[in-house]
C-alpha positions as CSV (number, residue, x, y, z in Angstrom):
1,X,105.0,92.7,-49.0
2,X,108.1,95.1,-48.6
3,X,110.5,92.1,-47.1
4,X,114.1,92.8,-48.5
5,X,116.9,90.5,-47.1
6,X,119.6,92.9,-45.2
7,X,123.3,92.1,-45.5
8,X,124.9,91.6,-41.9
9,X,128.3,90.3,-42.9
10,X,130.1,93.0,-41.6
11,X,128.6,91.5,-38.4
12,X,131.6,88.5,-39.2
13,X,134.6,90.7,-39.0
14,X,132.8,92.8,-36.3
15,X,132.1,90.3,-33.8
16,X,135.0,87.4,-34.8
17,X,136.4,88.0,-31.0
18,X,132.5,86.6,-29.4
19,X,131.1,84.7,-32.4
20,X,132.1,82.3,-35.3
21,X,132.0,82.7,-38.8
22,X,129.9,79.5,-38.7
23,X,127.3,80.9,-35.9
24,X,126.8,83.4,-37.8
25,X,127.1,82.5,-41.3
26,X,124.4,79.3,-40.0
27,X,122.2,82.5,-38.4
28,X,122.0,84.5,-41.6
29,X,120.6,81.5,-43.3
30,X,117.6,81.2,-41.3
31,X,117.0,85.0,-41.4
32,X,117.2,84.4,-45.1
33,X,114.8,81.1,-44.5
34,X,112.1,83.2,-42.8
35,X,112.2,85.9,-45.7
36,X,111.6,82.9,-48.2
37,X,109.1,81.2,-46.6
38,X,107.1,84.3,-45.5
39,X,107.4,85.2,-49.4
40,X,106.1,81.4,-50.4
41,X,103.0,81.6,-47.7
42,X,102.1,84.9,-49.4
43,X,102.1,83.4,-53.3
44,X,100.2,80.4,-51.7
45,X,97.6,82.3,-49.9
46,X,96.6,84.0,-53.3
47,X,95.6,81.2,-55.1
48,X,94.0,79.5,-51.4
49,X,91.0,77.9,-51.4
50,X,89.3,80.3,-49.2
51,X,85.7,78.7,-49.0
52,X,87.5,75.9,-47.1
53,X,88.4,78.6,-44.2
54,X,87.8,76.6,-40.7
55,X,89.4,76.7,-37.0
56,X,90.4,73.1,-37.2
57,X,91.9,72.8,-40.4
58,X,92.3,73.3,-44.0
59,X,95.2,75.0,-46.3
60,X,94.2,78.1,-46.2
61,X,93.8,78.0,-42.6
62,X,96.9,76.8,-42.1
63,X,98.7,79.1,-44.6
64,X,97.0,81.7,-42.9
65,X,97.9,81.3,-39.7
66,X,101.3,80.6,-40.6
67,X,102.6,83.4,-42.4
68,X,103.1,85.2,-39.4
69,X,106.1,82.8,-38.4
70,X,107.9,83.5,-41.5
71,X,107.2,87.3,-41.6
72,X,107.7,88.4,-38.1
73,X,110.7,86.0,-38.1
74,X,112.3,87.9,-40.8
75,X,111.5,91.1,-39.2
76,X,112.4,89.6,-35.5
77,X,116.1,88.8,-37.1
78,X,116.6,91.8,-38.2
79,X,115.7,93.7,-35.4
80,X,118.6,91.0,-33.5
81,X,121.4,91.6,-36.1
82,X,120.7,95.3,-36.2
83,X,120.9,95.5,-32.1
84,X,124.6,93.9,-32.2
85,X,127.7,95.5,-32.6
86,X,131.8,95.0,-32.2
87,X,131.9,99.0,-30.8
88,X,131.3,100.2,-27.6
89,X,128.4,101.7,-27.4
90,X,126.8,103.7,-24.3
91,X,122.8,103.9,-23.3
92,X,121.2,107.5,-23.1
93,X,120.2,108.7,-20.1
94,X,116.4,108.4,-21.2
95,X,117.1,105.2,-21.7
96,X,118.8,104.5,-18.3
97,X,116.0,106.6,-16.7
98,X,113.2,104.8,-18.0
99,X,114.9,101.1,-17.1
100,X,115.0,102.7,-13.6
101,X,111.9,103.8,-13.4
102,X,110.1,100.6,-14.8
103,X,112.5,98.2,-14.0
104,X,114.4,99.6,-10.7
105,X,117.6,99.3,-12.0
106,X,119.9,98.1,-14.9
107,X,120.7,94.9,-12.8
108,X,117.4,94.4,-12.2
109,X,116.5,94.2,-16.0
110,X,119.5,92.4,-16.9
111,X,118.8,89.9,-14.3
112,X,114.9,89.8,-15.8
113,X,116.5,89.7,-19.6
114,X,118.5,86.3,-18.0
115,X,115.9,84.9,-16.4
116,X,113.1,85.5,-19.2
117,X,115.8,84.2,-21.9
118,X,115.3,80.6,-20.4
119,X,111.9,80.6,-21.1
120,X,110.9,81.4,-25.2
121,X,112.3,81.8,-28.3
122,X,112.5,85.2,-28.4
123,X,113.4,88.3,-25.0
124,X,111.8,91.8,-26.7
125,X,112.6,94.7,-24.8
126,X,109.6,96.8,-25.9
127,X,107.9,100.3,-25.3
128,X,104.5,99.6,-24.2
129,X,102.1,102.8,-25.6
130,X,99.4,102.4,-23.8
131,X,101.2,102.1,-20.2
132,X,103.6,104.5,-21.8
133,X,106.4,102.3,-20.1
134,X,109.2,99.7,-20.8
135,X,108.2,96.0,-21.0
136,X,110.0,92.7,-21.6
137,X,108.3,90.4,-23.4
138,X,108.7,86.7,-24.4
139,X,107.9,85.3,-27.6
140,X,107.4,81.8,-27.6
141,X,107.7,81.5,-31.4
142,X,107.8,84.2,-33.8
143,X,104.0,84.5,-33.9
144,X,103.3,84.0,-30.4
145,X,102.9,86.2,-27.4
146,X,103.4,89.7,-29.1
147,X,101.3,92.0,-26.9
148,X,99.5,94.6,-29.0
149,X,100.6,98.5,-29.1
150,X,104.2,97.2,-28.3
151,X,107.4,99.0,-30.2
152,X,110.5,96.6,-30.5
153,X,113.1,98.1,-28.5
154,X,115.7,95.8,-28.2
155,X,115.6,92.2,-29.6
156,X,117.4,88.8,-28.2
157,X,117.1,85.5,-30.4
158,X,117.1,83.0,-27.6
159,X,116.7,79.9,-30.3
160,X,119.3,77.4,-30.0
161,X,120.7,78.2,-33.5
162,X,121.5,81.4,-31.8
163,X,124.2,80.1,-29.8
164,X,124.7,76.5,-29.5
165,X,127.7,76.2,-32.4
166,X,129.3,78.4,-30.2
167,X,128.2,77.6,-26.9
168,X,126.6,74.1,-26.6
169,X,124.5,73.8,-24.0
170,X,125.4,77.0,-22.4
171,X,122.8,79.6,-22.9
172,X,124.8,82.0,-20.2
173,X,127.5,82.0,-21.6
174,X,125.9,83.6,-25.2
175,X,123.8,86.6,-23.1
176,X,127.5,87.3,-21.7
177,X,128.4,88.3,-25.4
178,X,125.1,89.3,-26.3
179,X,125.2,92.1,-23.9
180,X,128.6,92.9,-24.4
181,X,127.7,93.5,-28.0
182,X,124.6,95.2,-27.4
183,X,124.4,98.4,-29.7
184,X,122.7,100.7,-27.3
185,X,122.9,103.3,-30.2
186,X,120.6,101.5,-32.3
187,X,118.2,101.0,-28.9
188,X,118.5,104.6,-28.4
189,X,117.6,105.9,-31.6
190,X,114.5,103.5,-31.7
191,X,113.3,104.8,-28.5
192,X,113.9,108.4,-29.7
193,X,111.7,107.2,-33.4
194,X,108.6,106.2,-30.5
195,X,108.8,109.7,-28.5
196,X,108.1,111.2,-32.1
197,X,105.0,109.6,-32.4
């Protein structure tokens, strides 16, 4: 597994104005929970019984099916903590054109980001190969509803241990700094990495 935590703390002095030291320093640690746990599911699933391997149950099974939730967790934060910044940042027209095109607008995304953020744990704004268009896409957990041949675009941690030190029961409130702090340069150059291919 090639896992390596990433440091975010410039993310502290960065984004002080929108989020607290303790959001964030709170947020880190379960990035840094994922990494561990994904690690630990891994060492277990070596020495797994794997003769016991059934749909209902058994450790293997259930080490197996978990390890997802660790590993794309990991991943998933970094994605988040990478896609956040205290500069102002502007989209590329690409960008802007394909939102239009697949969307109708930038309000009408935003307004689908919104909505979809009530609904899972995780908003993905992904590039969708086969269609060859942009897709939101709502995780449920960290290992559930990831459609296939789908590049992470953007990523939005809707968990509550995204927001609620800083906004308790106000969800709106954190996609208000979440898009203000969106790093559209980081979006951009991802979407540039998929037009490679």
């Amino acid at each position: 597994m090639a896992l390596e935590l990433s440091n975010f703390e410039n993310l502290l002095n960065e984004l002080s104005e929108s989020f607290s030291r303790k959001q964030l320093l709170q947020h880190f640690h379960i990035y840094q929970q994922y990494i561990i746990k994904a690690y630990e599911l891994e060492a277990a699933l070596k020495k797994s019984d794997r003769t016991t391997a059934n749909h209902v149950w058994s450790d293997f099974s259930e080490q197996r099916r978990r390890y997802a939730v660790g590993y794309n967790g990991a991943l998933l934060h970094q994605l988040y903590f990478e896609n956040l910044t205290g500069d102002k940042t502007e989209i590329t027209s690409k960008v802007a054109e394909l939102i239009d095109r697949d969307f109708g607008n930038a309000e009408a995304w935003e307004a689908d980001l919104r909505a979809a953020a009530q609904i899972g744990e995780w908003v993905l704004l992904t590039y969708n190969h086969p269609e060859n268009k942009l897709q939101q896409v709502v995780l449920e957990s960290n290992h559930i509803g990831m459609p296939v041949h789908h590049t992470v675009l953007l990523a939005l941690d809707c968990s509550d241990h995204a927001w609620m030190i800083d906004h308790p029961g106000h969800i709106e409130d954190y996609l208000d700094v979440f898009l203000k702090h969106l790093n559209w340069n980081r979006v951009n150059l991802r979407l540039r990495m998929v037009a490679k291919k």
